[in-house]
C-alpha positions in Angstrom: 32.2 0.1 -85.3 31.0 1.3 -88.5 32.9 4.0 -90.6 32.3 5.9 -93.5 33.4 4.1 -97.0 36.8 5.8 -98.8 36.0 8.6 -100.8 36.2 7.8 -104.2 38.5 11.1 -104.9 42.0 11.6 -102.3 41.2 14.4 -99.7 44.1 16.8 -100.0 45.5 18.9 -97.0 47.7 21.8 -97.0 49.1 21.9 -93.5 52.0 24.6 -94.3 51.4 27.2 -91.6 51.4 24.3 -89.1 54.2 21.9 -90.2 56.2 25.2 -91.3 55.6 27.1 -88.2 59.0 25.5 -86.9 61.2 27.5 -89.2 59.5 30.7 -88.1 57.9 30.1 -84.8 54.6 30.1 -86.5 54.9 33.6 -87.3 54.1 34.4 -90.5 53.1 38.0 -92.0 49.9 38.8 -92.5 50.4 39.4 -96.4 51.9 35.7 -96.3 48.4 34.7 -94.7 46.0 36.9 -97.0 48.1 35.5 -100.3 47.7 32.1 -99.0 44.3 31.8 -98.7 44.1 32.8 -102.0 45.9 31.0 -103.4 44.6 27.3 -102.4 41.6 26.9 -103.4 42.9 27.7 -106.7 45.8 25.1 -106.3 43.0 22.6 -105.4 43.4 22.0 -101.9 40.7 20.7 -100.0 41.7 21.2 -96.4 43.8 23.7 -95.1 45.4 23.5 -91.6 46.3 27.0 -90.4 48.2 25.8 -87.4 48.9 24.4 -84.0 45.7 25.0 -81.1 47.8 24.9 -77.8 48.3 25.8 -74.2 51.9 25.9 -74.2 52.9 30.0 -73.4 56.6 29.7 -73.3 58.7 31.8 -75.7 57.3 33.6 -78.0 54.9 31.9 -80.6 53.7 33.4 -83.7 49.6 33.1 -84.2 49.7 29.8 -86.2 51.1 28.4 -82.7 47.3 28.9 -81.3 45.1 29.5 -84.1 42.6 30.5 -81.8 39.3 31.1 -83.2 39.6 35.0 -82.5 42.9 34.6 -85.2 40.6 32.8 -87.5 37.6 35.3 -87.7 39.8 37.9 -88.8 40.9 36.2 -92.0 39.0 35.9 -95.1 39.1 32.3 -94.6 37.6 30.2 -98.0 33.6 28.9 -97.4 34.2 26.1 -99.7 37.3 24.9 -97.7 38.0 22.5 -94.2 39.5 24.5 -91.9 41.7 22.4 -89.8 43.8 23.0 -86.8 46.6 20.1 -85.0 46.7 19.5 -81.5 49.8 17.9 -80.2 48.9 14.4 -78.3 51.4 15.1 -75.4 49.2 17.8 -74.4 46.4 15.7 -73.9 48.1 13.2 -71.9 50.0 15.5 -69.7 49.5 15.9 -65.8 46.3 18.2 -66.4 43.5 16.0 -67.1 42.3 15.7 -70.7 38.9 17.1 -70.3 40.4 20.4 -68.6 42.7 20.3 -71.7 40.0 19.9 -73.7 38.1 22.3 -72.8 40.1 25.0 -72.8 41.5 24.2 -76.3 38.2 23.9 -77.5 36.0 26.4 -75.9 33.4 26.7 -78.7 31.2 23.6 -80.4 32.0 23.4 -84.2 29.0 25.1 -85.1 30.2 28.0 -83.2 33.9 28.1 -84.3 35.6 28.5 -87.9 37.3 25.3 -87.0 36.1 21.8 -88.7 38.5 19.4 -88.5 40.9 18.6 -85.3 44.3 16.5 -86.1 45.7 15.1 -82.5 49.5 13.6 -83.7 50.4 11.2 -81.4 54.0 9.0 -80.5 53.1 5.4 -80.2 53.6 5.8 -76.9 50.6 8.3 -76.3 48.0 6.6 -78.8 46.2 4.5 -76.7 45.8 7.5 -73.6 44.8 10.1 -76.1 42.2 8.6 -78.1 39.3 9.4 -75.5 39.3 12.6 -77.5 37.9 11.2 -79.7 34.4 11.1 -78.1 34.6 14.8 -77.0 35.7 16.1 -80.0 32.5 14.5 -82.0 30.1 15.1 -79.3 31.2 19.0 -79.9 30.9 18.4 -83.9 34.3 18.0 -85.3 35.6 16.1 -87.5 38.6 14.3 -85.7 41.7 12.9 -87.0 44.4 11.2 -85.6 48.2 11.2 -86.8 50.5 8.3 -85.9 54.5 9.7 -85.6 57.0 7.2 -85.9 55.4 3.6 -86.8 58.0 3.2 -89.3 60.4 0.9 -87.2 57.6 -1.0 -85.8 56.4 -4.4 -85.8 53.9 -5.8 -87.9 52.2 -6.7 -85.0 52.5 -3.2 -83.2 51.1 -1.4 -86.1 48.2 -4.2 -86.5 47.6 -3.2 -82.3 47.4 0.9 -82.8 45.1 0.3 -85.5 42.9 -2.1 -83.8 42.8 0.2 -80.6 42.0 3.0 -83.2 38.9 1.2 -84.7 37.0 1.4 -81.1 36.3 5.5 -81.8 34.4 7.1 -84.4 38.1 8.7 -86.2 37.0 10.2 -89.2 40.5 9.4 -90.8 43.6 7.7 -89.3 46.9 9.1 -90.2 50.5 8.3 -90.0 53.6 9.9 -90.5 56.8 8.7 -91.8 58.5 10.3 -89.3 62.5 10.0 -90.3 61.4 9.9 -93.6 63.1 6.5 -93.9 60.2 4.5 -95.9 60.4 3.9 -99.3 57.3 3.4 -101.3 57.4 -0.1 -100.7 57.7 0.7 -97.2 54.7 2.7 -97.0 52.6 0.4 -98.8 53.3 -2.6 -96.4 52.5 0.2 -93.2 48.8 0.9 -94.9 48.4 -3.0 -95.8 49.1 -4.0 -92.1 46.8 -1.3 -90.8 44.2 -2.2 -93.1 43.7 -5.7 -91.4 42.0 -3.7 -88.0 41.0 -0.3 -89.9 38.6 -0.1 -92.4 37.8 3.3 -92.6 39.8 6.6 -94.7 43.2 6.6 -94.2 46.0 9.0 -94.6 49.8 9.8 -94.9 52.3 12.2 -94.4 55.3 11.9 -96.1 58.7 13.6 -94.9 61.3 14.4 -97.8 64.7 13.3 -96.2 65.4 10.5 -99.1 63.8 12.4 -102.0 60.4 10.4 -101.7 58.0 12.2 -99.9 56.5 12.8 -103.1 56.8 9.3 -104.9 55.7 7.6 -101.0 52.7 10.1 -101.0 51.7 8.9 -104.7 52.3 5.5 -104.0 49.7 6.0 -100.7 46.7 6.6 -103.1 47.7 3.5 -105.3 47.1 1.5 -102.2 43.9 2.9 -101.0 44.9 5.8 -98.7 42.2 8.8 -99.2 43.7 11.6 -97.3 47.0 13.1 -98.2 48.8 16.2 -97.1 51.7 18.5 -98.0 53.1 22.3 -97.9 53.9 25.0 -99.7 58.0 24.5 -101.3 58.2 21.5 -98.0 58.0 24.0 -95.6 58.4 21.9 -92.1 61.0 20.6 -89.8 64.3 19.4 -90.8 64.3 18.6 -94.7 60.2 19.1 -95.2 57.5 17.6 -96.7 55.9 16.5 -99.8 55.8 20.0 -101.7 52.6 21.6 -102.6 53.0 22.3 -105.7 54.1 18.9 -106.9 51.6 17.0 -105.0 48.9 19.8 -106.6 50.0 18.7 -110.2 49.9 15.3 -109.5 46.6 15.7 -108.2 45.3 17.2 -110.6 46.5 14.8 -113.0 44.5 11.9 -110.9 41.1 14.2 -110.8 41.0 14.6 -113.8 41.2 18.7 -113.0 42.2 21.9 -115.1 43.9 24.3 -111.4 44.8 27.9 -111.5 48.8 27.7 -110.7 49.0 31.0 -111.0 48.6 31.9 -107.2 50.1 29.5 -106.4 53.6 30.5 -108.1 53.0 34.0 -106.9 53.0 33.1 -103.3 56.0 31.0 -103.7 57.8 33.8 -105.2 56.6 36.4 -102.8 57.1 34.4 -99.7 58.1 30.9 -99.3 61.2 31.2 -101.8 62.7 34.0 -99.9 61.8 31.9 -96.9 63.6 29.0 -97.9 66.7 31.1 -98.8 66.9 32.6 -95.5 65.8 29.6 -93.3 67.3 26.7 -95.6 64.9 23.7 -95.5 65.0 21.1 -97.7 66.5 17.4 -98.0 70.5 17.0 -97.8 72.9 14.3 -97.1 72.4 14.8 -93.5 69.2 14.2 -93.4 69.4 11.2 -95.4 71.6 9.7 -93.2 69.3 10.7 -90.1 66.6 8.7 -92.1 68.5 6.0 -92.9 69.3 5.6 -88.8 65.9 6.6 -87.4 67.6 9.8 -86.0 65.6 12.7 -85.8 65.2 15.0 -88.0 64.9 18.1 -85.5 69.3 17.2 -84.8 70.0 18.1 -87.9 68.1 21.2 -88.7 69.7 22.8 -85.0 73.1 21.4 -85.8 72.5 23.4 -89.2 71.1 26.5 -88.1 73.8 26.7 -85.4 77.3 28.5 -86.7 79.1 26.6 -84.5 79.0 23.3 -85.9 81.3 22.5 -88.4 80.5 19.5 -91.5 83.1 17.3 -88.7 80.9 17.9 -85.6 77.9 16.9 -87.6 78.6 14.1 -88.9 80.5 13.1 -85.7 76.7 13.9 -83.7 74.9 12.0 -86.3 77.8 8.7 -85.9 76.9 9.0 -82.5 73.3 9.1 -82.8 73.5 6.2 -85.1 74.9 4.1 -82.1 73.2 5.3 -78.9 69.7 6.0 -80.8 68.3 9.2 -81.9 64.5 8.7 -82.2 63.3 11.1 -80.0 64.6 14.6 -80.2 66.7 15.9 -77.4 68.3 19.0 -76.4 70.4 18.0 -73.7 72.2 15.7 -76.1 73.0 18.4 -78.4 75.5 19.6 -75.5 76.0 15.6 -74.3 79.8 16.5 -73.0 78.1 18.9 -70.5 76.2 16.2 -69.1 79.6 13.7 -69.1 81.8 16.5 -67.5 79.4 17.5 -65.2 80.8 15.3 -62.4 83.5 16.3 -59.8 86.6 15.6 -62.4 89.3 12.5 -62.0 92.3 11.6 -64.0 95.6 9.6 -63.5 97.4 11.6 -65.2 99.5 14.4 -64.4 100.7 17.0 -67.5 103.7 18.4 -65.4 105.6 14.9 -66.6 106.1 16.0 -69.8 105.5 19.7 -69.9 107.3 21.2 -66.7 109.2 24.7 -67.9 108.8 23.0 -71.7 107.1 25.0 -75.0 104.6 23.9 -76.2 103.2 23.9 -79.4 99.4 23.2 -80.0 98.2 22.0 -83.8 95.2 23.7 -84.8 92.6 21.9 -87.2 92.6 25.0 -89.5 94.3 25.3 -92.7 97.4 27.1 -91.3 99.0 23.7 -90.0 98.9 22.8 -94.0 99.9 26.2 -95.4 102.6 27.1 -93.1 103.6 23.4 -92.9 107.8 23.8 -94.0 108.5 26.5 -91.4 106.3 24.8 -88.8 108.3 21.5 -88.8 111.7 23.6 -89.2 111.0 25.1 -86.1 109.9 22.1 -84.2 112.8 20.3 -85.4 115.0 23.2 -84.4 113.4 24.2 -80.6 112.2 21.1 -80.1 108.7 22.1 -78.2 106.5 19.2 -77.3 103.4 19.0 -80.0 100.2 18.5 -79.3 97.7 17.4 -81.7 94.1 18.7 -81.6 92.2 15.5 -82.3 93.4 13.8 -85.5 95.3 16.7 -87.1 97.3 15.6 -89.5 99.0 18.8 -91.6 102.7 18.1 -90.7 104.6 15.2 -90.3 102.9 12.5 -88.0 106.8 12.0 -86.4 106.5 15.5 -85.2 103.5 14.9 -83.4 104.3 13.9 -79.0 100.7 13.9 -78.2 97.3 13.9 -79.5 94.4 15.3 -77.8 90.6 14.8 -77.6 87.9 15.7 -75.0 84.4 15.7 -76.8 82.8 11.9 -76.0 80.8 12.4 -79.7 83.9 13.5 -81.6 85.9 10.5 -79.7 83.4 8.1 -80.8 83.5 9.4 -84.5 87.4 9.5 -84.6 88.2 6.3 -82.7 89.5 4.2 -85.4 91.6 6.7 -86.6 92.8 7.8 -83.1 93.8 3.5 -82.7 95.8 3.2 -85.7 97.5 7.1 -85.2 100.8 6.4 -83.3 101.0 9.1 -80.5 99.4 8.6 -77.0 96.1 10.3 -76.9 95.4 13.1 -74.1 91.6 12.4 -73.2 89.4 12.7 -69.5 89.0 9.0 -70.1 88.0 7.6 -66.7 85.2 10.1 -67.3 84.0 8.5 -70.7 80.8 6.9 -71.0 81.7 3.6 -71.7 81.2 3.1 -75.1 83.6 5.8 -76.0 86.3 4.2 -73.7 85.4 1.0 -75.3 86.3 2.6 -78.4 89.6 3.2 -77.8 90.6 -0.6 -77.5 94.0 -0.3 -76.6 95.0 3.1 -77.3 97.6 4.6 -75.1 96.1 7.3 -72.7 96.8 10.2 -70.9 94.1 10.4 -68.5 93.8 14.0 -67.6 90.0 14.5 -65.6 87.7 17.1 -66.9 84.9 18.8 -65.4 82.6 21.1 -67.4 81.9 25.0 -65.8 80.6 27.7 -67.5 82.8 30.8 -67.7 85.4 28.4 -65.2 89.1 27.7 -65.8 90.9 25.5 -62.4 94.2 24.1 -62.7 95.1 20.8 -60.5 97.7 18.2 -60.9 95.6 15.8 -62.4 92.9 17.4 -63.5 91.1 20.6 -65.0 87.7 23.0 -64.7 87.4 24.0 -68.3 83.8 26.8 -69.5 83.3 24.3 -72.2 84.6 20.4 -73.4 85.6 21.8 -76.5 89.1 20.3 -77.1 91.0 23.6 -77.2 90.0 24.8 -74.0 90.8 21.1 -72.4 94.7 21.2 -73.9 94.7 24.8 -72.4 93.8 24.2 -68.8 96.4 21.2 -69.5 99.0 23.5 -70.3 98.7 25.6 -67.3 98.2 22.6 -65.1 101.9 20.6 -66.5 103.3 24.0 -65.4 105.0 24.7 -69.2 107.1 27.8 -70.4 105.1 28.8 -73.0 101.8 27.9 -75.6 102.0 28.3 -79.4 99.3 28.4 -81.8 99.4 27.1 -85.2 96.3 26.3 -87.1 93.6 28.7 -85.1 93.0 30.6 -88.1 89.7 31.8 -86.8 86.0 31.4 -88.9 84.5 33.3 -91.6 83.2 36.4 -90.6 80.4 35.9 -89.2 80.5 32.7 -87.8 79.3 32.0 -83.9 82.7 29.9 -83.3 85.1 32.9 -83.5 82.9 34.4 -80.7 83.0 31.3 -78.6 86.9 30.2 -79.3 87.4 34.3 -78.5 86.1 34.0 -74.9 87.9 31.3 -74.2 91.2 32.7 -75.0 90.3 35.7 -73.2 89.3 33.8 -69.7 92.4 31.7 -70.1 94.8 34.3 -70.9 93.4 36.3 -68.1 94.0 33.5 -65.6 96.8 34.3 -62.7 98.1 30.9 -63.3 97.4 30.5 -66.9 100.8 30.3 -69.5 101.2 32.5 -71.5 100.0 32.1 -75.5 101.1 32.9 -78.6 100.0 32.5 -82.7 102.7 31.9 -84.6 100.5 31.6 -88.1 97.5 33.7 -88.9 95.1 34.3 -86.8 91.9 36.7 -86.4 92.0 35.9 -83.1 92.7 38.8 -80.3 95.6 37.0 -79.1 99.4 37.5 -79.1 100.9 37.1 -82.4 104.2 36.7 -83.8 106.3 34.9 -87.2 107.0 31.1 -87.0 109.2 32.5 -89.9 110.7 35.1 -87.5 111.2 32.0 -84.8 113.8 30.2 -87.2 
């Protein structure tokens, strides 16, 4: 099949209100739209994508989420200027046939609708089934392009096969996506050079900025022939962004030849996407480089970061466990994997009641309380002698002083287990519930195997086992406690979170539906706390 020859100039997109629509829910203020659209064709763009066109209704969606043609009369959209909307492939490949998708997605010809360009972005895995749009789409008058996520870990051969399949329909440019933001320029040229071999016609790239190259990939793209590039206002898009707008627009410039009006375009970052960024916080990090560097995706790391109650430990302990069990495809069960582990009717073969029948207890926080109030803590362990349990591999007194460590989260286990086999105390853990790489982990660590089972709002004392609302490692040691039948539970170390913070919220409910538990034992802080809980002195205890 013929195709048009590469345009002698690069094609540039500007696909912020789409890519960035996952910050905001695609709802951006009508100012934001009106000072947009001013701005870009002074910035030089030649295409501008103003969103997602979809069928999906559930939650609340801004307009970009649709960008119906209704939305788009109503804006003073440029003459000059592509319009451009992106269809998600997995729509047109779901359990309603494609032409009844279709259809409804695209009720007007081209002719008829402000649209001109359609972008379907496809997983490797939904290529193949989607490209019949292809046909439809031209036969209404569009201009039809066709992103491929997540070809960075492929074959040579794979890549050589989707662009091959891709040369039997009239695309007007093929796409692809570096998806983890994993390639280096290098990288991306080899990707266009393999593709090249079955596709002759434009080309283009979109560049994701987890490494710090979306820019210098994008750049390097044009050196090897690509013709279509794309990019959005300050990176706006999921995780750490894109290639920015206004970088790529410079450099653009520079390789037209062009004299641009920046002055819009600094206006509407100042304005809007600035304050944007401060409030929603993308932009590349350590995190994501390290997602890029495993091929984990991106969309972990911008929850895990918008979400109060993970702490720089559970994120990186997420990530380590991504890293081994594969994190390519996004996943919100996983976000909440101990749920899933826990979910079963709990076992264990060990019963608490051994070692802490009528005894105190005394449970080692990880906050900084263990380290501050560290002299007093070990004179009064050394002087009432309560057995000490460890929350997972807290180490602010005296290892010697520690009886028992404890640790329930499977992600947090995996992240900790070398440390956990070289500490010296037996490790309190559900472990004939562990999936088996976490049990694997463990080598030959002594165990206290103490079942687990996962029930929101649920606290259930047996001898060898436990209903906790949550596997979060306090509430396991608590349900412990009440199930070895001791005297008493002191706190050290449960300073409580920044005002604020999600986690004092959750670690608050859970001290209120244990303490309010008939057989629960009673619980005391013996070092600051903000925490509505008992308090008293560990200086007063001496």
């Amino acid at each position: 099949m013929n195709h048009p020859a590469p345009a002698s100039q690069p094609i540039f997109l500007d696909c912020t209100f789409r890519d960035g629509g996952y910050y905001n829910s695609w709802d951006f203020s009508p100012q934001t739209v009106l000072d947009y659209l001013e701005a870009m064709p002074a910035t030089g763009v030649d295409v501008l994508e103003m969103g997602f066109r979809s069928l999906k209704t559930k939650g609340f969606a801004g307009a970009a989420a649709y960008t119906t043609d209704e939305w788009l009369r109503t804006l003073p959209l440029p003459g000059n200027k592509t319009i451009a909307v992106m269809v998600n492939g997995a729509e047109l490949v779901g359990e309603t046939p494609q032409l009844e998708v279709l259809e409804r997605l695209f009720p007007n010809t081209a002719d008829s609708s402000p649209v001109d360009l359609v972008r379907v972005a496809c997983h490797v895995h939904e290529f193949e089934r989607a490209l019949p749009a292809v046909n439809w789409l031209k036969e209404r008058g569009y201009q039809v392009g066709y992103n491929l996520m997540q070809v960075s870990d492929r074959t040579e051969e794979e890549v050589k096969a989707l662009a091959r399949a891709a040369a039997q329909y009239p695309l007007d440019v093929l796409y692809f996506a570096d998806s983890f933001g994993s390639m280096d320029p290098d990288q991306a040229a080899q990707i266009i050079q393999w593709m090249r071999t079955k596709w002759s016609g434009p080309m283009g790239i979109h560049t994701h900025d987890n490494k710090g190259l979306a820019l210098s990939n994008s750049m390097r793209a044009i050196k090897e022939g690509v013709t279509w590039v794309d990019s959005t206002v300050t990176g706006m898009g999921r995780g750490p962004g894109n290639a920015r707008t206004e970088e790529l627009a410079i450099e653009m410039a520079s390789h037209r030849g062009q004299d641009i009006n920046y002055v819009p375009l600094m206006g509407l970052l100042r304005k809007h996407f600035k304050p944007m960024q401060e409030h929603y916080g993308w932009g590349t990090n350590p995190y994501y480089y390290m997602a890029a560097e495993y091929s984990i995706h991106p969309t972990y790391i911008q929850t895990m970061l918008g979400d109060a109650r993970y702490d720089e430990e559970d994120i990186l302990a997420v990530i380590d466990h991504l890293r081994i069990e594969g994190g390519a495809k996004y996943d919100m069960h996983t976000m909440d994997a101990a749920r899933e582990f826990y979910g079963a009717d709990p076992t264990g073969e060990w019963a608490p009641n051994q070692l802490m029948k009528g005894r105190d207890v005394l449970l080692l926080g990880t906050g900084p309380g263990v380290a501050t109030y560290r002299e007093p803590l070990e004179q009064f362990i050394r002087t009432t002698k309560p057995l000490v349990i460890a929350l997972n591999t807290q180490t602010g007194i005296s290892s010697e002083l520690i009886d028992i460590r404890a640790a329930s989260h499977p992600i947090r286990l995996l992240a900790d287990s070398e440390i956990h086999a070289e500490l010296p105390q037996p490790l309190l853990t559900p472990f004939s519930m562990l999936p088996e790489d976490a049990k694997a982990s463990l080598g030959s660590k002594k165990v206290l195997d103490f079942g687990l089972q996962v029930q929101a709002d649920t606290f259930a004392f047996d001898e060898k086992h436990c209903v906790a609302p949550t596997s979060l490692v306090m509430a396991y040691v608590f349900a412990a406690v009440a199930s070895g039948e001791a005297n008493s539970l002191y706190l050290a170390g449960f300073d409580g979170f920044p005002a604020g913070d999600m986690r004092n919220n959750q670690s608050q409910k859970i001290l209120n539906q244990y303490t309010d538990h008939p057989q629960s034992v009673p619980v005391t802080a013996i070092t600051p706390t903000t925490y509505d809980v008992v308090q008293t002195s560990v200086y007063g205890m001496l």
